[in-house]
Backbone as XML, in Angstrom:
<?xml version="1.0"?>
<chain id="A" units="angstrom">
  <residue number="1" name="UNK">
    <atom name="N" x="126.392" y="95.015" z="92.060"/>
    <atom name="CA" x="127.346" y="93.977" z="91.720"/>
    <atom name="C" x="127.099" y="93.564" z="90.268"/>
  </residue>
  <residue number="2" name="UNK">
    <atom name="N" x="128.278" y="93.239" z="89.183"/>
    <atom name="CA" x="128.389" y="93.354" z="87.983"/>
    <atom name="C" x="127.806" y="91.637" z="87.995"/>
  </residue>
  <residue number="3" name="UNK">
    <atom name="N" x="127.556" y="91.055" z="86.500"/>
    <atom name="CA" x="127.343" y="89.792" z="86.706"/>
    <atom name="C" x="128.347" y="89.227" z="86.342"/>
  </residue>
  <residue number="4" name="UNK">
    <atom name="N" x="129.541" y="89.921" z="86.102"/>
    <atom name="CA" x="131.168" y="89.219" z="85.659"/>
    <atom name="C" x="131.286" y="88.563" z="87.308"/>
  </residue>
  <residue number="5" name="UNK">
    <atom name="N" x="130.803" y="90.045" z="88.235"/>
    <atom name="CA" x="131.150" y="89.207" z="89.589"/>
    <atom name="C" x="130.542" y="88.141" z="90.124"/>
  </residue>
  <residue number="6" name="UNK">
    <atom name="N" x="129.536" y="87.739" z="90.085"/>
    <atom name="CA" x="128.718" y="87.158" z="90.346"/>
    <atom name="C" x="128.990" y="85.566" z="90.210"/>
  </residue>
  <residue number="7" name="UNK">
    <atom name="N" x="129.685" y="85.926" z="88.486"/>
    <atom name="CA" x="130.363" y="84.807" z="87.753"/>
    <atom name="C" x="131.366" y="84.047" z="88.836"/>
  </residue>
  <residue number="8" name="UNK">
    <atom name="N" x="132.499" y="84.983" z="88.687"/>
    <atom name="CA" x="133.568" y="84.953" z="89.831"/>
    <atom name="C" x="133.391" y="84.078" z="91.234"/>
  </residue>
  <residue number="9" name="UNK">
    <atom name="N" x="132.341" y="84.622" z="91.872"/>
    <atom name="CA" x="132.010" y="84.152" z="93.160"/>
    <atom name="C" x="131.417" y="82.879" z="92.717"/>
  </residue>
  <residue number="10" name="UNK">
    <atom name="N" x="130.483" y="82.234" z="91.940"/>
    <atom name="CA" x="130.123" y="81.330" z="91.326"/>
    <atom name="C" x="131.424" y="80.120" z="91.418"/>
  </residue>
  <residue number="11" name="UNK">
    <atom name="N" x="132.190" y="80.549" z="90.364"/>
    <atom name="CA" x="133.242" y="79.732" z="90.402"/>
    <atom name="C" x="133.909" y="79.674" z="91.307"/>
  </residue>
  <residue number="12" name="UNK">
    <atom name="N" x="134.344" y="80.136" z="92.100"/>
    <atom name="CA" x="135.308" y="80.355" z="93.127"/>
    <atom name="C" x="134.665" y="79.117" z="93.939"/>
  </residue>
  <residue number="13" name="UNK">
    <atom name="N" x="133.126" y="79.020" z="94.133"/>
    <atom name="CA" x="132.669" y="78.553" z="95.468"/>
    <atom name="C" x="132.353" y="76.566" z="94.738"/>
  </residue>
  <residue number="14" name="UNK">
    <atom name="N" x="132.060" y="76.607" z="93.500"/>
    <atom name="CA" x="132.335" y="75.556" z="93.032"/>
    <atom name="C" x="134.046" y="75.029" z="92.948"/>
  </residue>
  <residue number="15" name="UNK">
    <atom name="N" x="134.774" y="75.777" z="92.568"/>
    <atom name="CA" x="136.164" y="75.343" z="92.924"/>
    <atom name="C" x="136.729" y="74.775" z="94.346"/>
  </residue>
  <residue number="16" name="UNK">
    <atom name="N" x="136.235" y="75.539" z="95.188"/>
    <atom name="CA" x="136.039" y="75.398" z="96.837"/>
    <atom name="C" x="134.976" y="74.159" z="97.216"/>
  </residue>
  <residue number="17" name="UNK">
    <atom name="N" x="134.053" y="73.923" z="96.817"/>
    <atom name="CA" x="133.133" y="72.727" z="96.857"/>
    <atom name="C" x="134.291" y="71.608" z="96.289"/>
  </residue>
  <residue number="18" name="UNK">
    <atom name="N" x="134.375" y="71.124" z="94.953"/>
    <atom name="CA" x="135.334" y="70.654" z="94.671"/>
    <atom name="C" x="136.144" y="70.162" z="95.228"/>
  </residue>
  <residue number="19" name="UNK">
    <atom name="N" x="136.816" y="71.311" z="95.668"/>
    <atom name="CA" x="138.271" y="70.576" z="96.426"/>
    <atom name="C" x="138.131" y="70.152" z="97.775"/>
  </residue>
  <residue number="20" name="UNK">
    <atom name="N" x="137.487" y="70.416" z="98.845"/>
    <atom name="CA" x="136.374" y="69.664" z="99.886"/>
    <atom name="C" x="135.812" y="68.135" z="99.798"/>
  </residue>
  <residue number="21" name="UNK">
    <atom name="N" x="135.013" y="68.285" z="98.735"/>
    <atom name="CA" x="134.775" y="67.402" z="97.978"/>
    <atom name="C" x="136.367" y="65.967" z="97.401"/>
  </residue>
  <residue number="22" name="UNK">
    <atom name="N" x="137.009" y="66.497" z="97.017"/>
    <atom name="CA" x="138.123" y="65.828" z="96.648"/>
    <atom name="C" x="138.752" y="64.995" z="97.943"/>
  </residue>
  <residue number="23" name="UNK">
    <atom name="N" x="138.866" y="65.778" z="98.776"/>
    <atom name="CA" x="139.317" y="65.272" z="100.142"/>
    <atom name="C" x="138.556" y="64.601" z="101.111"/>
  </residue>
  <residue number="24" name="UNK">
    <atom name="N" x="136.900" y="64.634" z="100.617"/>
    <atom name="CA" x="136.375" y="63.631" z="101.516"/>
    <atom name="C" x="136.096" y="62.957" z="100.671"/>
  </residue>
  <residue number="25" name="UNK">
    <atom name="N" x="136.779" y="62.351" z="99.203"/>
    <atom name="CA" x="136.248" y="61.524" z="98.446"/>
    <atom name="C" x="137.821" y="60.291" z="99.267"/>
  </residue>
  <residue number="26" name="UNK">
    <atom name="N" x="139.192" y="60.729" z="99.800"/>
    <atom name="CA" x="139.805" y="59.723" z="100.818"/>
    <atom name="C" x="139.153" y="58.705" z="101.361"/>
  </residue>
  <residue number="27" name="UNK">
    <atom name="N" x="138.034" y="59.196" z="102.048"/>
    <atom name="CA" x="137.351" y="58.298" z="102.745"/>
    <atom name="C" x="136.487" y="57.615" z="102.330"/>
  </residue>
  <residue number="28" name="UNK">
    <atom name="N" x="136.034" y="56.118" z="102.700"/>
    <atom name="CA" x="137.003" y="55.232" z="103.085"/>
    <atom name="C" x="138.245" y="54.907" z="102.097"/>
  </residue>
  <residue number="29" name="UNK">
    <atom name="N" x="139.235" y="55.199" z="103.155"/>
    <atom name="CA" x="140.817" y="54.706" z="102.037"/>
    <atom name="C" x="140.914" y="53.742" z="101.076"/>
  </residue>
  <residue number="30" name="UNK">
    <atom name="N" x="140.663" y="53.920" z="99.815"/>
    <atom name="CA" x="141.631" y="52.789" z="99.255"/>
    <atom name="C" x="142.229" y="53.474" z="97.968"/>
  </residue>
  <residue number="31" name="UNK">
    <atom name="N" x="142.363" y="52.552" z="96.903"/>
    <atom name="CA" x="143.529" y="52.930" z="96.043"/>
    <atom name="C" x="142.062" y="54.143" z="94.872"/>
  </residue>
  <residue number="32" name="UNK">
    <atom name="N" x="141.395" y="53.685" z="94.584"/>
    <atom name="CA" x="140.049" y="54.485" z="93.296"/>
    <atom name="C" x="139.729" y="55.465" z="94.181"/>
  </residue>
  <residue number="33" name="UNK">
    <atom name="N" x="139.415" y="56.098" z="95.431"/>
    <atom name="CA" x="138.854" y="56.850" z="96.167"/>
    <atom name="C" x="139.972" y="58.066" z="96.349"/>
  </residue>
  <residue number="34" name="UNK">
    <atom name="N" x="141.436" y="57.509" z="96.342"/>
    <atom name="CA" x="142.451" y="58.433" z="96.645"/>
    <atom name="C" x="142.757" y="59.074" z="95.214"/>
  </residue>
  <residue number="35" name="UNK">
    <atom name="N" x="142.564" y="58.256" z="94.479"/>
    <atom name="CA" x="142.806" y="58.502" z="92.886"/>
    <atom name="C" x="142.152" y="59.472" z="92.286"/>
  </residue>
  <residue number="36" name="UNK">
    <atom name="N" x="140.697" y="59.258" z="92.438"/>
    <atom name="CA" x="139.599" y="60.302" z="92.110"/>
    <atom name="C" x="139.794" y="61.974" z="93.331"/>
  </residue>
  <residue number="37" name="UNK">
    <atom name="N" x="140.003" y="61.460" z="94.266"/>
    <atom name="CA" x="139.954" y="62.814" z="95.448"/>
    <atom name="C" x="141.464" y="63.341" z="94.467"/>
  </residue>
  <residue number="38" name="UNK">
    <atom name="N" x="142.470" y="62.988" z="94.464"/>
    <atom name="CA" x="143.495" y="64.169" z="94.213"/>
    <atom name="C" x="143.171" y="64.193" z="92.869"/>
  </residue>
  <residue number="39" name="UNK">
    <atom name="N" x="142.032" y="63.821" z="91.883"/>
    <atom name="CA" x="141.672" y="64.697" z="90.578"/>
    <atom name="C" x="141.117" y="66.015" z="90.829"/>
  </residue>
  <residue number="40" name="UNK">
    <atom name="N" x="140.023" y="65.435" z="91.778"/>
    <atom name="CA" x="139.227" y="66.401" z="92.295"/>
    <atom name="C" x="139.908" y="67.656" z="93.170"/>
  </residue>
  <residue number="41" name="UNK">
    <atom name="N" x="140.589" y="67.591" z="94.225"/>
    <atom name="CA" x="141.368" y="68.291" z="94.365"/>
    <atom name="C" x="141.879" y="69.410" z="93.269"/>
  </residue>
  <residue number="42" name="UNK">
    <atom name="N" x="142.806" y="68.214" z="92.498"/>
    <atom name="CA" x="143.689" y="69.117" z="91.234"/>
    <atom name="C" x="142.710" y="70.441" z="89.854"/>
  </residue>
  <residue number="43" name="UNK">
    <atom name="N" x="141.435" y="69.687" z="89.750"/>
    <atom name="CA" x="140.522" y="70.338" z="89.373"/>
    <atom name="C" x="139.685" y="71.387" z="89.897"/>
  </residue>
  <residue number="44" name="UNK">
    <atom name="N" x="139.561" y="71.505" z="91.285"/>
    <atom name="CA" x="139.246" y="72.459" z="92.741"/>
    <atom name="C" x="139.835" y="73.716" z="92.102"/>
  </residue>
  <residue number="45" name="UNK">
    <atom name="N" x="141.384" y="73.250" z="92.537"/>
    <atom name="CA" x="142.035" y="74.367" z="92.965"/>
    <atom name="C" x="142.268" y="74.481" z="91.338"/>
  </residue>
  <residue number="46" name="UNK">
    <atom name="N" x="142.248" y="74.306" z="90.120"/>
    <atom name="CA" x="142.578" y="74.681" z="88.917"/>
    <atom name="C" x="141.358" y="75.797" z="88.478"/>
  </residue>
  <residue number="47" name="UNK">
    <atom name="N" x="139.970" y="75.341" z="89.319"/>
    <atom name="CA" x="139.177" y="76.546" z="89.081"/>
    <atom name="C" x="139.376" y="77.431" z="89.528"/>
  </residue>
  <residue number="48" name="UNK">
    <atom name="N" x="139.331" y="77.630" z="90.995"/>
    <atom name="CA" x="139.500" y="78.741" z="91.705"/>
    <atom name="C" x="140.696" y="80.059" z="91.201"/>
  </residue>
  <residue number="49" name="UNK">
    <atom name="N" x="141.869" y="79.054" z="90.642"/>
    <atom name="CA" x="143.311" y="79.767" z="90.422"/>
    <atom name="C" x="143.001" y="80.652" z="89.137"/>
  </residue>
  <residue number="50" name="UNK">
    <atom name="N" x="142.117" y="80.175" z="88.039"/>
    <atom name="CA" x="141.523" y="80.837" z="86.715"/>
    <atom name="C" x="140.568" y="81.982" z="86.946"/>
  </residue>
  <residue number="51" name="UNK">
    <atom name="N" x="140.404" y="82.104" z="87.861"/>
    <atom name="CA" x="139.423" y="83.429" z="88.396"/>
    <atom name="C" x="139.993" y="84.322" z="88.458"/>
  </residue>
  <residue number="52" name="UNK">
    <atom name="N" x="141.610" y="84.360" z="88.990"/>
    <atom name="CA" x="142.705" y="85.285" z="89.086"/>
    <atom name="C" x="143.889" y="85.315" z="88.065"/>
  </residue>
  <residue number="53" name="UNK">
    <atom name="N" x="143.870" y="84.465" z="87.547"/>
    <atom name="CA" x="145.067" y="84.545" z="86.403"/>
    <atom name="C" x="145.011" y="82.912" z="86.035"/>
  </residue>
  <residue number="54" name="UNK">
    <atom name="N" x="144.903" y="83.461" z="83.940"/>
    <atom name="CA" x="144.938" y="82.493" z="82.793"/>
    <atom name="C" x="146.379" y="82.515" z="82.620"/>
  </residue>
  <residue number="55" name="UNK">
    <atom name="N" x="146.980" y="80.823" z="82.625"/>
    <atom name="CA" x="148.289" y="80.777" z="82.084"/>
    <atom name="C" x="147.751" y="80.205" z="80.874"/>
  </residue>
  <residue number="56" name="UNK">
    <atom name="N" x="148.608" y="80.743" z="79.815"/>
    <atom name="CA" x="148.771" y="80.740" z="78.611"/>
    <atom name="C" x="148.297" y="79.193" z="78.273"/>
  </residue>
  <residue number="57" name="UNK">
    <atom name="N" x="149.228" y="78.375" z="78.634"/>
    <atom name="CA" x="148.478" y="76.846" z="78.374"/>
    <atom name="C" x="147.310" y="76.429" z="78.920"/>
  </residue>
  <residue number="58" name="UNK">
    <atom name="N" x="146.825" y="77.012" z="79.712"/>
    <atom name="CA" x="145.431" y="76.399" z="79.702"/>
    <atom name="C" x="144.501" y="77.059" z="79.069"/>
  </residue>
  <residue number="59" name="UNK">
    <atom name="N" x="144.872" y="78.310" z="78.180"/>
    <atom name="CA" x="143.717" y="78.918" z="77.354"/>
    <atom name="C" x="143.899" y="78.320" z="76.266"/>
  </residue>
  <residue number="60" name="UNK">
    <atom name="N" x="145.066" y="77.495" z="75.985"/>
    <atom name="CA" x="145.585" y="76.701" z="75.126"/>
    <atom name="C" x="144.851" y="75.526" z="74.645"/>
  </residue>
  <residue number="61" name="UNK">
    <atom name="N" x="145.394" y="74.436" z="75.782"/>
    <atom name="CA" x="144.793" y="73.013" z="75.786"/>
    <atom name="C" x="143.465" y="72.801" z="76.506"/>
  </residue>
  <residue number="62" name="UNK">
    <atom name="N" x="142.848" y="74.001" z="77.177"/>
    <atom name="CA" x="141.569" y="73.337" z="78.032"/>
    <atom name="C" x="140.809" y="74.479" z="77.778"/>
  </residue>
  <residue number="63" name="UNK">
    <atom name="N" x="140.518" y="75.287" z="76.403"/>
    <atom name="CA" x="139.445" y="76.435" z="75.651"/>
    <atom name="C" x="137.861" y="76.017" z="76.196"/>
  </residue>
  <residue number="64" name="UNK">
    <atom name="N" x="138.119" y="75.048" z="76.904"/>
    <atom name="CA" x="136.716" y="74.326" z="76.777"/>
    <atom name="C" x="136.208" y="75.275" z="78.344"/>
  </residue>
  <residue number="65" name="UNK">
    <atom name="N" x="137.062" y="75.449" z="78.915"/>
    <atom name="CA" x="136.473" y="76.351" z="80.103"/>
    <atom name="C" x="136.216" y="77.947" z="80.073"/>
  </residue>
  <residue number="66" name="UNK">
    <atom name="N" x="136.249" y="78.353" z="78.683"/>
    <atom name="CA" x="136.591" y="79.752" z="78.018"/>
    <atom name="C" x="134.606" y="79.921" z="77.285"/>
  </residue>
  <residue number="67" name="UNK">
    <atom name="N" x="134.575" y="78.909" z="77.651"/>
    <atom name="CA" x="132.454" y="79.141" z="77.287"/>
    <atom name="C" x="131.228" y="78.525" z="77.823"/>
  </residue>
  <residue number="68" name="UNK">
    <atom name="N" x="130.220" y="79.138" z="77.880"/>
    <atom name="CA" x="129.637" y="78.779" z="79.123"/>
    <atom name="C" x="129.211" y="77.187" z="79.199"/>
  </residue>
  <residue number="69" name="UNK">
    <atom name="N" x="129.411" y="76.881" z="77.856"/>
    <atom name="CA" x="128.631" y="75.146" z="77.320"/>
    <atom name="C" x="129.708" y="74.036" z="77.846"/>
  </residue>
  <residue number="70" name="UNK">
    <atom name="N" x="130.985" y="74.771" z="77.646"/>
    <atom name="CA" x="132.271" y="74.042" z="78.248"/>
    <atom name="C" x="132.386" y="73.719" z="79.365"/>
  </residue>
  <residue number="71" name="UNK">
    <atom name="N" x="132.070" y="74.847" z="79.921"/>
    <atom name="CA" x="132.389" y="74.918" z="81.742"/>
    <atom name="C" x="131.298" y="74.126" z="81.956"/>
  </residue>
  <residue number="72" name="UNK">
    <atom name="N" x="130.113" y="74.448" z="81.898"/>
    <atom name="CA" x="128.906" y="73.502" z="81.950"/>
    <atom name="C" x="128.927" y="72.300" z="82.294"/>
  </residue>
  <residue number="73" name="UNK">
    <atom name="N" x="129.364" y="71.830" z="80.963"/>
    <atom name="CA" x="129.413" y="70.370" z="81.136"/>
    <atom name="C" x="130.856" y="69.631" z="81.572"/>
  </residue>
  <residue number="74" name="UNK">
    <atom name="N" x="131.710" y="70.445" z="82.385"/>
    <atom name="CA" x="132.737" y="70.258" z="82.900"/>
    <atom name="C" x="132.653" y="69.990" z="84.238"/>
  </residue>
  <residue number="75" name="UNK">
    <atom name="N" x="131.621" y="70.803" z="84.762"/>
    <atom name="CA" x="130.690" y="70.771" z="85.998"/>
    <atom name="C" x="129.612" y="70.067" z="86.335"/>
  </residue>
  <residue number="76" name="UNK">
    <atom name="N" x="129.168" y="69.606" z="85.114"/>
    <atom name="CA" x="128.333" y="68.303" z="85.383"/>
    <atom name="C" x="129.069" y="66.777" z="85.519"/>
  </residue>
  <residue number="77" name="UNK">
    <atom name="N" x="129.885" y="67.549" z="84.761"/>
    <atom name="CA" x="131.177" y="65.743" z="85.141"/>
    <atom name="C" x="131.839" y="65.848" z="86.265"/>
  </residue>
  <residue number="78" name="UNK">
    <atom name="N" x="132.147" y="67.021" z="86.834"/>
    <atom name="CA" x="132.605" y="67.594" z="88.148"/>
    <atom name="C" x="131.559" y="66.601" z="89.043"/>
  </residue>
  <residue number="79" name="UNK">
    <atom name="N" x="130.280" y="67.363" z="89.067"/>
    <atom name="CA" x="129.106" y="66.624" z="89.866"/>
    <atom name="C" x="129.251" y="65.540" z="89.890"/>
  </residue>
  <residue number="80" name="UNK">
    <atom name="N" x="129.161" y="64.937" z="88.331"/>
    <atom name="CA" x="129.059" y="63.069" z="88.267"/>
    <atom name="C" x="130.411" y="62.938" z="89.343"/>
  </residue>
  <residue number="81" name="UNK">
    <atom name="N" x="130.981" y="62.929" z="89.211"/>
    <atom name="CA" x="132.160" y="62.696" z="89.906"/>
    <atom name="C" x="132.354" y="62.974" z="91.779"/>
  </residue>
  <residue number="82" name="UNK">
    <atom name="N" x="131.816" y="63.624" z="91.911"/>
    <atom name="CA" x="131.510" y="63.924" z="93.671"/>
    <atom name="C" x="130.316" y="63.654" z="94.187"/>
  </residue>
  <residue number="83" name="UNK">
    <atom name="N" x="129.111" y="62.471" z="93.351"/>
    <atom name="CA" x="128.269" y="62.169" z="94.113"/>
    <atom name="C" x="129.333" y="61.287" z="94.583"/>
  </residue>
  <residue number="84" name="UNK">
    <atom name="N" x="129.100" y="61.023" z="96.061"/>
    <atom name="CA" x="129.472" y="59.440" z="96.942"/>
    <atom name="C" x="128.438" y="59.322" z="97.694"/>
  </residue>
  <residue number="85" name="UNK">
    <atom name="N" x="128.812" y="57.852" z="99.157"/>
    <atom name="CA" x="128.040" y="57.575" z="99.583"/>
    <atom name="C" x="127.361" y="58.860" z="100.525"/>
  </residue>
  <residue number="86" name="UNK">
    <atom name="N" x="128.348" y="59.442" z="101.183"/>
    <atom name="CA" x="127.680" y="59.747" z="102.290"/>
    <atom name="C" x="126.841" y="61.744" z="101.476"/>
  </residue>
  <residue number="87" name="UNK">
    <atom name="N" x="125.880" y="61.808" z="102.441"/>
    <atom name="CA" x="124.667" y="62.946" z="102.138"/>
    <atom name="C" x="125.504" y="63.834" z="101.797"/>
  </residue>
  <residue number="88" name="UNK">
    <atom name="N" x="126.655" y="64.145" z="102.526"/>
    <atom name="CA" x="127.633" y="65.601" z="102.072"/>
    <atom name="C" x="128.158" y="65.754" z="100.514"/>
  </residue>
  <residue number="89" name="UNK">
    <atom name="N" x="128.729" y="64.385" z="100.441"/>
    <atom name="CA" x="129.206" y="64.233" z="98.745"/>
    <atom name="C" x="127.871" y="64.762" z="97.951"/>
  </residue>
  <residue number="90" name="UNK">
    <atom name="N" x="126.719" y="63.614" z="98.516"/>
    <atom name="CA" x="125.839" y="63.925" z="97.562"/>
    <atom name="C" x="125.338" y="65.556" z="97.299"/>
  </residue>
  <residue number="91" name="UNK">
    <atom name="N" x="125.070" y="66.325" z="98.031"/>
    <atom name="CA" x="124.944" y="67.335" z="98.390"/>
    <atom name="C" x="125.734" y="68.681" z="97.695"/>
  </residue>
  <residue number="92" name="UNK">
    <atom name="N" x="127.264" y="68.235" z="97.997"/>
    <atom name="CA" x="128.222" y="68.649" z="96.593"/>
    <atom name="C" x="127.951" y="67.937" z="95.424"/>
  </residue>
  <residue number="93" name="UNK">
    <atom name="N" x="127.833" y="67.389" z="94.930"/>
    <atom name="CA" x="127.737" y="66.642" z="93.387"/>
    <atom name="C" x="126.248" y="67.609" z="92.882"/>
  </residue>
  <residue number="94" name="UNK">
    <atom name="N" x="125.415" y="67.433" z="93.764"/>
    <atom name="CA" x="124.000" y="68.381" z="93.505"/>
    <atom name="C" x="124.984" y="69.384" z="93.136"/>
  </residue>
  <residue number="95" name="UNK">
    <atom name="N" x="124.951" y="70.066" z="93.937"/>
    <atom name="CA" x="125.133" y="71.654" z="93.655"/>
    <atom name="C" x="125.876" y="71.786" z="92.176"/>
  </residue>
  <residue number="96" name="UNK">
    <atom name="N" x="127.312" y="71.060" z="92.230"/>
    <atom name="CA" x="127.874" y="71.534" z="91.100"/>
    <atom name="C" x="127.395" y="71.110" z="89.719"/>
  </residue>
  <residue number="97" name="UNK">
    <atom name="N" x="126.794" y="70.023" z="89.831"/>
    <atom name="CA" x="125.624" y="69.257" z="88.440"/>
    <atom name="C" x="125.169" y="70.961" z="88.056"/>
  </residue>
  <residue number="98" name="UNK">
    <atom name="N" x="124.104" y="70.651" z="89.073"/>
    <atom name="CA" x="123.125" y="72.179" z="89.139"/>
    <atom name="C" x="123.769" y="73.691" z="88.250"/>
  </residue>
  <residue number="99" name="UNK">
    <atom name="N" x="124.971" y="73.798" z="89.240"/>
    <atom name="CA" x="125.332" y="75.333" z="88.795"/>
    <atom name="C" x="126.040" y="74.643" z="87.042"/>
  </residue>
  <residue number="100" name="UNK">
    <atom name="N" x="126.281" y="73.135" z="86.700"/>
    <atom name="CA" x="126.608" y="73.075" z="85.438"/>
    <atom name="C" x="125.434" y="73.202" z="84.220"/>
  </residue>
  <residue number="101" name="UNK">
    <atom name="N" x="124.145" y="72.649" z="84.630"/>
    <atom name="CA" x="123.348" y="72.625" z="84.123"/>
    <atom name="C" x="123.253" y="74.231" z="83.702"/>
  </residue>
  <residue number="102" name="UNK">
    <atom name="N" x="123.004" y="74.834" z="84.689"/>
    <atom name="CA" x="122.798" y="76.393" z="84.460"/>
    <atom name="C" x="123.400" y="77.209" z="83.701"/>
  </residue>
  <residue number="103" name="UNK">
    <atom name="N" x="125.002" y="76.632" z="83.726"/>
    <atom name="CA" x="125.968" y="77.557" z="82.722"/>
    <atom name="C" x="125.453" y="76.945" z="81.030"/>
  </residue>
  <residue number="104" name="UNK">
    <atom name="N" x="125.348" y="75.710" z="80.917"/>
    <atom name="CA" x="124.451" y="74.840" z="80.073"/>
    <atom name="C" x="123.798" y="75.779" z="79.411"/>
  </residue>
  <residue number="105" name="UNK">
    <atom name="N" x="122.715" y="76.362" z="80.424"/>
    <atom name="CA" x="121.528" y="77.111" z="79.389"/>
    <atom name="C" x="121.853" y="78.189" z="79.338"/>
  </residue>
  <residue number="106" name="UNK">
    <atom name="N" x="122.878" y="79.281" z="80.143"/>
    <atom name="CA" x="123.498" y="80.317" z="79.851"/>
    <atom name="C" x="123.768" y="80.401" z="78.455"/>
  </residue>
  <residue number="107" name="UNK">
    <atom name="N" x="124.719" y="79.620" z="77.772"/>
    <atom name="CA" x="125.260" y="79.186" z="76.515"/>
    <atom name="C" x="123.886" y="79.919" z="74.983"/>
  </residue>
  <residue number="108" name="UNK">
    <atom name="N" x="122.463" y="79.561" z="75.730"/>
    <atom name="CA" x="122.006" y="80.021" z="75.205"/>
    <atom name="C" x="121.034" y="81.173" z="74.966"/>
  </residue>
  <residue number="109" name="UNK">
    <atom name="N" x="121.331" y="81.731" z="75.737"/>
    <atom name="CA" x="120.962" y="83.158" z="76.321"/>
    <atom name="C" x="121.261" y="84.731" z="75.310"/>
  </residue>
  <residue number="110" name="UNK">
    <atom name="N" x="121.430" y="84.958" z="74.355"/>
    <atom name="CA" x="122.421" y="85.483" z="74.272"/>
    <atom name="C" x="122.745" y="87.108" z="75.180"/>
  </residue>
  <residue number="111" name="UNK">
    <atom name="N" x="121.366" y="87.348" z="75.928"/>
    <atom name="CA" x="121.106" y="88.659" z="76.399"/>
    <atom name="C" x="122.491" y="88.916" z="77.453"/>
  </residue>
  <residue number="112" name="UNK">
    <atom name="N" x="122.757" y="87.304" z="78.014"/>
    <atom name="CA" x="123.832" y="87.406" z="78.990"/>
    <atom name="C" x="125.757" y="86.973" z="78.739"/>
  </residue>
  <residue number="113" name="UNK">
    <atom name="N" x="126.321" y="87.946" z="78.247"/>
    <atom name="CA" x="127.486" y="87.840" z="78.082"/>
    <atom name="C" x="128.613" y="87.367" z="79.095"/>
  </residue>
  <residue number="114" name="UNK">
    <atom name="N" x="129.589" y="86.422" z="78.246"/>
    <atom name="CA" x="130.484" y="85.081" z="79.151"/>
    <atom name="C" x="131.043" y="86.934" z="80.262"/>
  </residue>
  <residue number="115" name="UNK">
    <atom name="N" x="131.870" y="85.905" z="81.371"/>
    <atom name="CA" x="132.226" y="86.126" z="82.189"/>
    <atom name="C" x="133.139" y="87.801" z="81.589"/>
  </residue>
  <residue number="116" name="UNK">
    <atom name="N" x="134.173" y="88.216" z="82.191"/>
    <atom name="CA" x="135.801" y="89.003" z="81.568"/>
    <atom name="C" x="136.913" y="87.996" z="81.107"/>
  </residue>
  <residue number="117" name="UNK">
    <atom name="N" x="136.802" y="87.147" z="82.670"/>
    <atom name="CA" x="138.546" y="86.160" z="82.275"/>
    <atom name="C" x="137.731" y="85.142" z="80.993"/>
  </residue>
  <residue number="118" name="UNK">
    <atom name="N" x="136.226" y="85.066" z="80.478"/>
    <atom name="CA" x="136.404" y="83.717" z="79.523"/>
    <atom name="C" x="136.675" y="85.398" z="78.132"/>
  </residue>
  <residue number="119" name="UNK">
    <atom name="N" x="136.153" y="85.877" z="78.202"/>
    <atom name="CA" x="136.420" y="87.074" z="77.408"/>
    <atom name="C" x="137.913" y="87.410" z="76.864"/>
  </residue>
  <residue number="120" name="UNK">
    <atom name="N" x="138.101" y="87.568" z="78.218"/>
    <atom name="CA" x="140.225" y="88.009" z="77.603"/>
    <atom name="C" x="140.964" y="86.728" z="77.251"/>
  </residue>
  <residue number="121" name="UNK">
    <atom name="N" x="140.053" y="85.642" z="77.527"/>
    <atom name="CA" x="141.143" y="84.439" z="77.118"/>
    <atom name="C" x="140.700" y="84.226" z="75.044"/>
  </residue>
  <residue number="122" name="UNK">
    <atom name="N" x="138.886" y="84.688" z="74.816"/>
    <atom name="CA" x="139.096" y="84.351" z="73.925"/>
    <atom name="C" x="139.674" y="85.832" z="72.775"/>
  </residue>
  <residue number="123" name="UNK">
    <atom name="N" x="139.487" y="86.927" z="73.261"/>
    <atom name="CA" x="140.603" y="88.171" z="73.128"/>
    <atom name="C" x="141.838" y="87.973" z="72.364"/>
  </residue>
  <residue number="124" name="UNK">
    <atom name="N" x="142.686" y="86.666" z="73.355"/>
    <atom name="CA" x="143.926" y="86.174" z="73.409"/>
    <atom name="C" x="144.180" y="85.077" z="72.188"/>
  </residue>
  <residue number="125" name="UNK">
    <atom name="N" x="143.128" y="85.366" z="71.580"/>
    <atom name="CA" x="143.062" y="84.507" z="70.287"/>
    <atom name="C" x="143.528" y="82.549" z="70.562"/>
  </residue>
  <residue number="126" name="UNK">
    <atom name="N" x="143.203" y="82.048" z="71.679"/>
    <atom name="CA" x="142.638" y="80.942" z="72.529"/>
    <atom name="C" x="141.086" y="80.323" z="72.384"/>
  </residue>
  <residue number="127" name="UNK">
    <atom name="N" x="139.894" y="81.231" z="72.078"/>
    <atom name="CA" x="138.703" y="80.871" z="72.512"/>
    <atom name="C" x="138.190" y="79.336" z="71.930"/>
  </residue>
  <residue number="128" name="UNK">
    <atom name="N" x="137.306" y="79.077" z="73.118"/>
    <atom name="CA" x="136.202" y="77.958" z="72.809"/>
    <atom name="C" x="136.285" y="77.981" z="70.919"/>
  </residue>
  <residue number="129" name="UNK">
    <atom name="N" x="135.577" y="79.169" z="70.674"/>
    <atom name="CA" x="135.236" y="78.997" z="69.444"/>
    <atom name="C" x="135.911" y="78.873" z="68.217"/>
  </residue>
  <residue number="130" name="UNK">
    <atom name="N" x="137.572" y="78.951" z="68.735"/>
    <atom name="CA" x="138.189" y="78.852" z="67.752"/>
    <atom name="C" x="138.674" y="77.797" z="67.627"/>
  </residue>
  <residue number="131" name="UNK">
    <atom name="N" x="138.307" y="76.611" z="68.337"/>
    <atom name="CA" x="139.115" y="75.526" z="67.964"/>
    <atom name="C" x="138.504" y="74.666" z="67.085"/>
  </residue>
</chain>
């Protein structure tokens, strides 16, 4: 298994945490809990969908997920954002902190090269680094 895939499955399962996450952030109902869950949600499924196909505007306006320092700390605000009360939230918020931290020090690695899709987006003359 390539480590592009690896990447892939990575994200996919944080996107999937996420959006889990988003929907038990409902509970208990009120107006900040429903607010934050359909971010979370909307951010879920915005990862997962980038694993399979970059629309043009988001290699556009959100380059910041096109490198590993971006995504990183996109995923640590992800985390900040899905600790709650109960052990499960917390549990998701761990993990995705975690796998943000990690892309974090990826960033400085250089032995290990970004993903394909952060590759063809910055290809697409889009990248992190060009903005």
């Amino acid at each position: 298994m390539e480590l592009s895939d690896i990447f892939r499955i990575v994200n996919l399962v944080i996107g999937a945490i996420t959006t889990l996450g988003g929907i038990a952030h409902f509970f208990p109902i009120g107006f900040q809990s429903i607010i934050v869950g359909v971010y979370m949600i909307v951010f879920g499924l915005a990862i997962a969908l980038l694993e399979f196909q970059i629309p043009p505007q988001v290699s556009r306006y959100a380059s910041f997920l096109f490198s590993f320092i971006g995504r990183g700390v996109f995923y640590i605000f992800l985390g900040s954002l899905l600790l709650g009360e109960m052990w499960l939230s917390k549990l998701a918020g761990a993990i995705v902190g975690i796998v943000g931290i990690a892309y974090v020090a990826l960033e400085f690695i250089p032995s290990i090269e970004p993903p394909s899709n952060m590759r063809d987006a910055e290809d697409a003359g889009w990248g992190a680094e060009q903005v």
